[in-house]
matplotlib code that plots the C-alpha trace (Angstrom):
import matplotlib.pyplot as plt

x = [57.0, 59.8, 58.2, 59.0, 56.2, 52.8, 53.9, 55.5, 59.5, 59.3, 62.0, 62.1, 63.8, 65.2, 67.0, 66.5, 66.7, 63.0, 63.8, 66.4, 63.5, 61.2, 62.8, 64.4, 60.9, 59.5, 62.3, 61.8, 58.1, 58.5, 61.2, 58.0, 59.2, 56.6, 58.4, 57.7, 60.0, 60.9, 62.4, 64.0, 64.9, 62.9, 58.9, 60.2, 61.7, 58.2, 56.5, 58.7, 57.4, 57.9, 60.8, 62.7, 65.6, 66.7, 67.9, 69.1, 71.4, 74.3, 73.8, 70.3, 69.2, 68.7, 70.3, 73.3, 72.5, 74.2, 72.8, 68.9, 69.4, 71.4, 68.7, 65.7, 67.3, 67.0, 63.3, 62.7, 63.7, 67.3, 66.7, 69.5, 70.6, 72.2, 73.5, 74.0, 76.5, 79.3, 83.1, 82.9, 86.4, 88.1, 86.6, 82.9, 83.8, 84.9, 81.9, 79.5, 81.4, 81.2, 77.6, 76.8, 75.8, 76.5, 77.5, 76.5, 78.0, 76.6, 75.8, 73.4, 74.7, 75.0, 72.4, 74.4, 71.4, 69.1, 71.6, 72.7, 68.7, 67.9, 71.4, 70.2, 67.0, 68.2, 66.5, 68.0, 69.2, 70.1]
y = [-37.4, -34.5, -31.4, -27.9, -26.9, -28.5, -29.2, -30.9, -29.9, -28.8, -29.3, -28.3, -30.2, -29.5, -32.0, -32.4, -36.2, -37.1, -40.5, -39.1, -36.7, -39.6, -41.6, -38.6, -37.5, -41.0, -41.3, -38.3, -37.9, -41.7, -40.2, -37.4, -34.5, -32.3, -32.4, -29.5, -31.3, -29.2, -30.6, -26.9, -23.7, -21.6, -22.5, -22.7, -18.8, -18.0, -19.3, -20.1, -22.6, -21.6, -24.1, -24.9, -26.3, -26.6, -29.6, -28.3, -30.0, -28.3, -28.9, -27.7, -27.4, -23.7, -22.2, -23.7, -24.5, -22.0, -19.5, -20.8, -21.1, -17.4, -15.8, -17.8, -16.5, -13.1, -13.3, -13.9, -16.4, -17.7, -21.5, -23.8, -25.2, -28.2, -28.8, -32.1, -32.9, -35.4, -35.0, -30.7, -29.4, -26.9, -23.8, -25.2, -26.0, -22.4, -21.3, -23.3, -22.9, -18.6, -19.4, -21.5, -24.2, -27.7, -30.2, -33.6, -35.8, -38.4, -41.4, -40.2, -43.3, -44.1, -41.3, -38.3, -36.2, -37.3, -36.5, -32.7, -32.2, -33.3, -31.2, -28.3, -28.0, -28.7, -32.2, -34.8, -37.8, -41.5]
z = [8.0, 7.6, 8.5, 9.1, 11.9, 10.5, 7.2, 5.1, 4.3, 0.7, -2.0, -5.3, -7.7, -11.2, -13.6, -17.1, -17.4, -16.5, -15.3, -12.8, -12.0, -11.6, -9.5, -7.2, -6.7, -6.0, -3.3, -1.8, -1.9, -0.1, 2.3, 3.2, 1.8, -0.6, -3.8, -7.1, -10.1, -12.9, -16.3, -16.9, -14.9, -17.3, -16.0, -12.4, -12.9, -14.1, -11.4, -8.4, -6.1, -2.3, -1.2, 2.2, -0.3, -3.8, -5.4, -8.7, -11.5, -12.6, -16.4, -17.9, -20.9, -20.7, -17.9, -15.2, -12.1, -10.1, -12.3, -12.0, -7.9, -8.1, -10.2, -7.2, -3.9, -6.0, -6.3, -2.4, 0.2, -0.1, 0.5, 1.2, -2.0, -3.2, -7.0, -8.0, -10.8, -11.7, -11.3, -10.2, -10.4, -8.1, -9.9, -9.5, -5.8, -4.9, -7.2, -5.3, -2.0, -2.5, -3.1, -0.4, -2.3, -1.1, -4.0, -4.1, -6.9, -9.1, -9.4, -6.4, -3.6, -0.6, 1.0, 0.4, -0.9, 1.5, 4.4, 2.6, 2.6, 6.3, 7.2, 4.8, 6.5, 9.9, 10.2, 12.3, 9.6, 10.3]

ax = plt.figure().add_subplot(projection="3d")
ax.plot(x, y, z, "-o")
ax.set_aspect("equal")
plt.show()
């Protein structure tokens, strides 16, 4: 199991298309993490979960991504954060980079996420 001290790593995860969401959270929760999925940035601003790293999407139906993990590490701990999107171009790269975000691109392959995560959380990966 990935753990940070006695428990679990926790990850919070936020994309709007719910069978991405599904099977992200299946996939993780199988890789041991403790995942909180959220369909939109607005409930997870009204009750944030605590997290050791954010796994956000950059398009949202009511906020972007940057913003949603911005506005977070503004309400308490500043988790590592990765966004996930497809094709970022240079302004979303310095954006992101400014940030401190890492950027994983879609079609989620290959075990990028999964490495950024381990890496984000200081984990060793495979």
């Amino acid at each position: 199991m990935l753990a940070i001290g006695s428990r679990p790593t926790r990850i919070t995860l936020v994309e709007d298309d719910v069978s991405l969401l599904g099977a992200l959270t299946f996939a993780l929760e199988a890789d041991g993490y403790a995942v909180a999925p959220y369909a939109a940035a607005r409930p997870l601003l009204e009750d944030p979960p605590d997290a050791d790293c954010l796994v956000v999407d950059l398009k949202l139906p009511d906020m972007d991504g940057l913003s949603l993990i911005s506005r977070l590490r503004s309400l308490g701990p500043q988790p590592p954060a990765i966004l996930i999107t497809t094709n970022p171009d240079d302004r979303l790269r310095r954006a992101a980079a400014a940030a401190h975000v890492a950027i994983v691109e879609k079609p989620l392959m290959g075990g990028e996420l999964r490495r950024r995560i381990a890496q984000a959380v200081g984990e060793a990966s495979d």
